[in-house]
mmCIF file of the C-alpha atoms, coordinates in Angstrom:
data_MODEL
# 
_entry.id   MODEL 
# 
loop_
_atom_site.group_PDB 
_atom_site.id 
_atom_site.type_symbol 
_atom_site.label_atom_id 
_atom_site.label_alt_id 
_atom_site.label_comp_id 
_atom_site.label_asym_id 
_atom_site.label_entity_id 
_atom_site.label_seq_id 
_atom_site.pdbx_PDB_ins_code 
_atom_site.Cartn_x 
_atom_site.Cartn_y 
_atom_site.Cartn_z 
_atom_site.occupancy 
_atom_site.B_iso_or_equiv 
_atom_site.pdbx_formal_charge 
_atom_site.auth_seq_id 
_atom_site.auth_comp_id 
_atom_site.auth_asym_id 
_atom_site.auth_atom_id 
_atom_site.pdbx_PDB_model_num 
ATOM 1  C CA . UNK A 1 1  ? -12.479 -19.732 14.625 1.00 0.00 ? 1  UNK A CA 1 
ATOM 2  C CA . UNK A 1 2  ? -9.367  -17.060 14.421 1.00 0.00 ? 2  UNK A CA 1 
ATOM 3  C CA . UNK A 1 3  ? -10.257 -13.219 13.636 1.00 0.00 ? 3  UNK A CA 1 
ATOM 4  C CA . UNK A 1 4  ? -8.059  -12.732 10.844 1.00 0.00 ? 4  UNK A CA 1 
ATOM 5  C CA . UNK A 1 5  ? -7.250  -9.298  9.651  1.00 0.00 ? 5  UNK A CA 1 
ATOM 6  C CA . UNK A 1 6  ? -5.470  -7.848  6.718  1.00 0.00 ? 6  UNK A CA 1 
ATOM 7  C CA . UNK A 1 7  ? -1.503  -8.069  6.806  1.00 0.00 ? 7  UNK A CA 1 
ATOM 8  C CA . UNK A 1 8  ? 0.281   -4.981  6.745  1.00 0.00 ? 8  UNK A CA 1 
ATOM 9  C CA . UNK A 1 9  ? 4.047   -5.744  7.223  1.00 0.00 ? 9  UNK A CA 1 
ATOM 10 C CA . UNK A 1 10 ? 6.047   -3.576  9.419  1.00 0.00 ? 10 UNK A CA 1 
ATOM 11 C CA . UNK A 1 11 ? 9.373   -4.147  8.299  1.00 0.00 ? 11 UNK A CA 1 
ATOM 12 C CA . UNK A 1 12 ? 10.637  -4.344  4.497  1.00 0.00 ? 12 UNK A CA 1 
ATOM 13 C CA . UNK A 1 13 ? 11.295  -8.404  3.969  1.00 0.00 ? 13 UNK A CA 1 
ATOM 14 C CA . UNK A 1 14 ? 9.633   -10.088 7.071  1.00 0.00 ? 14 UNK A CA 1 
ATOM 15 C CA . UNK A 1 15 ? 11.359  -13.682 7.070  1.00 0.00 ? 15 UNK A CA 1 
ATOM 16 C CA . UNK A 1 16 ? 9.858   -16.678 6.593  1.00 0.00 ? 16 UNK A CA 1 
ATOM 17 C CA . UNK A 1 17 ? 10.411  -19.083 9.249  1.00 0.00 ? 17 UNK A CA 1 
ATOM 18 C CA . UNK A 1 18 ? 7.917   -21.856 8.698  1.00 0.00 ? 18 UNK A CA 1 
ATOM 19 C CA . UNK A 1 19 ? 5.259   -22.277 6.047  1.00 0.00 ? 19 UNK A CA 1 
ATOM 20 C CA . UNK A 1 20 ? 2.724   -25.093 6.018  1.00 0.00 ? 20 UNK A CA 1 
ATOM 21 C CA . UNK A 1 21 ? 2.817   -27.986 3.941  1.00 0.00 ? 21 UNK A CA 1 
ATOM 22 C CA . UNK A 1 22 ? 0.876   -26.536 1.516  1.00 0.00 ? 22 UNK A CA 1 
ATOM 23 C CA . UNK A 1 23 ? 1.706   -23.490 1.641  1.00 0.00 ? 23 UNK A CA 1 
ATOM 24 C CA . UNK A 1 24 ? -1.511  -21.967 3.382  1.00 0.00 ? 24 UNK A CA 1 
ATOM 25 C CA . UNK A 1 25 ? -0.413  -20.838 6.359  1.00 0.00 ? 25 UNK A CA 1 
ATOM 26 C CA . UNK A 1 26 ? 3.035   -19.005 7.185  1.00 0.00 ? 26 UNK A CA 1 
ATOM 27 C CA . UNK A 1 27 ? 5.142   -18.319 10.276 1.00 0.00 ? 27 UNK A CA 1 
ATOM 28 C CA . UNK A 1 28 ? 6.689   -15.207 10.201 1.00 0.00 ? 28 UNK A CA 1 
ATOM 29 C CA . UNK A 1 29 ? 9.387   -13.134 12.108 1.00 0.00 ? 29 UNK A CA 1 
ATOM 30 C CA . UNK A 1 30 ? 9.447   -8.978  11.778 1.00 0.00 ? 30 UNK A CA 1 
ATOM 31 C CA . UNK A 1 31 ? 11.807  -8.271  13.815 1.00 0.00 ? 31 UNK A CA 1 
ATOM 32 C CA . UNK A 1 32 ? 10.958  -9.410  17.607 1.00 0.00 ? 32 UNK A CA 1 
ATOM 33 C CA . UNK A 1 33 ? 7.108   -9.804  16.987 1.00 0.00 ? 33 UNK A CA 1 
ATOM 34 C CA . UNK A 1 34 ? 5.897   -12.985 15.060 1.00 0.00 ? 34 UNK A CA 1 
ATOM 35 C CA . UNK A 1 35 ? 2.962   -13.194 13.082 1.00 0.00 ? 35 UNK A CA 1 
ATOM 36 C CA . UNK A 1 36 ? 0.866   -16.300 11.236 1.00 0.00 ? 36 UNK A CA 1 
ATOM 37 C CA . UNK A 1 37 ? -0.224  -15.434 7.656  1.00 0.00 ? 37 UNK A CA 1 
ATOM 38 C CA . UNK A 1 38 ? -2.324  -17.457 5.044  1.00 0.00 ? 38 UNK A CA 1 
ATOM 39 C CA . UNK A 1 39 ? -3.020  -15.672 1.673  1.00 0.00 ? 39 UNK A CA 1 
ATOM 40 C CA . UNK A 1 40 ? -5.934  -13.408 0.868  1.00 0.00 ? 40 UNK A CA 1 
ATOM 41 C CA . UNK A 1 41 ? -8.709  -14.254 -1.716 1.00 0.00 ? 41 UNK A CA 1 
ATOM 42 C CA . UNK A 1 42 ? -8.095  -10.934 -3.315 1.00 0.00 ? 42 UNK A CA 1 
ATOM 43 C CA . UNK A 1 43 ? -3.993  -10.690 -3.051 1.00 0.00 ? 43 UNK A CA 1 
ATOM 44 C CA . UNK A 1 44 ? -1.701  -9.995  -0.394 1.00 0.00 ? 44 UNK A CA 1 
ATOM 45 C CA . UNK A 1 45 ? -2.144  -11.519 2.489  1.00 0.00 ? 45 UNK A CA 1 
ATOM 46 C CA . UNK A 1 46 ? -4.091  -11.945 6.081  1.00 0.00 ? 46 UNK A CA 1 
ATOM 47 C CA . UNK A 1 47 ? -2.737  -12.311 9.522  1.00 0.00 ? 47 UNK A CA 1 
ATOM 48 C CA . UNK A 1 48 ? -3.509  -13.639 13.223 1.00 0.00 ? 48 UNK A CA 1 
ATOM 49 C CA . UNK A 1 49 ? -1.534  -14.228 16.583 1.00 0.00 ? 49 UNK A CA 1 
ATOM 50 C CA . UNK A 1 50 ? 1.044   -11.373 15.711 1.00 0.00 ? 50 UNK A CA 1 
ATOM 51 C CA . UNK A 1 51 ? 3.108   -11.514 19.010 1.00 0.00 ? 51 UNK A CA 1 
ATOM 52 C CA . UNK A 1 52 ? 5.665   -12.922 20.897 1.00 0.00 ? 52 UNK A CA 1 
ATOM 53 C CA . UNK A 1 53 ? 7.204   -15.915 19.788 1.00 0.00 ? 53 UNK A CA 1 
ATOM 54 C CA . UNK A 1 54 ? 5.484   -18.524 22.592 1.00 0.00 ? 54 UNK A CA 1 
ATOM 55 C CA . UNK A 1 55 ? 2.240   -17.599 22.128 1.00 0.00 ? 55 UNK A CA 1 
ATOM 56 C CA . UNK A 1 56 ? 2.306   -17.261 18.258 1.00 0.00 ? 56 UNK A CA 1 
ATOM 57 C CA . UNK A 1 57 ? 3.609   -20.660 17.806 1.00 0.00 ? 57 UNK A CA 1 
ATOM 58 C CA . UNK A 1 58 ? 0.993   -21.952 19.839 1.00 0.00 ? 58 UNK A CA 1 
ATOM 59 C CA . UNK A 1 59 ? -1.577  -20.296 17.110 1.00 0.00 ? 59 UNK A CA 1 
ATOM 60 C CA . UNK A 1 60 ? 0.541   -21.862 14.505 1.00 0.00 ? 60 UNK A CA 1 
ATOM 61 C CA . UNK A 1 61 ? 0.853   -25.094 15.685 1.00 0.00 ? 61 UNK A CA 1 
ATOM 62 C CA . UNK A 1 62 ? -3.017  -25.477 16.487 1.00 0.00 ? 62 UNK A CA 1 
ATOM 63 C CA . UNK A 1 63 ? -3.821  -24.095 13.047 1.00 0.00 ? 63 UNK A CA 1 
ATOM 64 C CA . UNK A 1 64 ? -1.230  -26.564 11.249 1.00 0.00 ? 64 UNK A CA 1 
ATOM 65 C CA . UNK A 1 65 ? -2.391  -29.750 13.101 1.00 0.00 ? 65 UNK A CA 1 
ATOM 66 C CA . UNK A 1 66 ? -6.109  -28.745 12.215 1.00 0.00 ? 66 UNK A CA 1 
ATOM 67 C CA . UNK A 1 67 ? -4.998  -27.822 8.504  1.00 0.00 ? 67 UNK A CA 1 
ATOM 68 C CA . UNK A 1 68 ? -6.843  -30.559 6.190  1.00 0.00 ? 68 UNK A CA 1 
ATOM 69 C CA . UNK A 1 69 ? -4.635  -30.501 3.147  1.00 0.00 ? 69 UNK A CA 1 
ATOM 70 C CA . UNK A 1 70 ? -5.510  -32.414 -0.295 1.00 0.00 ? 70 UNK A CA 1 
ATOM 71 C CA . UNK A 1 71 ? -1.823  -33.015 -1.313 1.00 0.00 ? 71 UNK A CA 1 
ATOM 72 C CA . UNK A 1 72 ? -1.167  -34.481 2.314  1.00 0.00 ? 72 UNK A CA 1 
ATOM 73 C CA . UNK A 1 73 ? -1.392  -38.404 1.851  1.00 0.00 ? 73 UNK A CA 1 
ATOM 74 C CA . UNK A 1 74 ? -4.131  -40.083 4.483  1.00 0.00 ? 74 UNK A CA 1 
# 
């Protein structure tokens, strides 16, 4: 299980580099640290792995290929 903790982004318009096929999960780039995202049940947004870009993908890809997604045909 990843600690997730509230997002507070440290640049104006962090950009969106991959989102998941649902949209629950995003990949995002501030700069030269990277950070995973999926939305918060209150607003805004949560985040995990905020990093380098290596190691961060390696969060995203584990939490993408674990992602069970309704709209995702079997």
């Amino acid at each position: 299980m990843r600690d997730w903790e509230w997002y507070v982004p440290r640049v104006p318009r962090p950009r969106v580099r991959k989102t998941s096929c649902c949209g629950a999960y995003e990949f995002v780039c501030e700069g030269g640290e990277y950070v995973v995202l999926r939305p918060a049940k209150d607003g805004g947004h949560e985040e995990t792995a905020r990093g380098l870009y290596a190691r961060t993908l390696a969060v995203w890809n584990e939490l993408v290929s674990q992602h069970q997604c309704s709209r995702r045909a079997s």
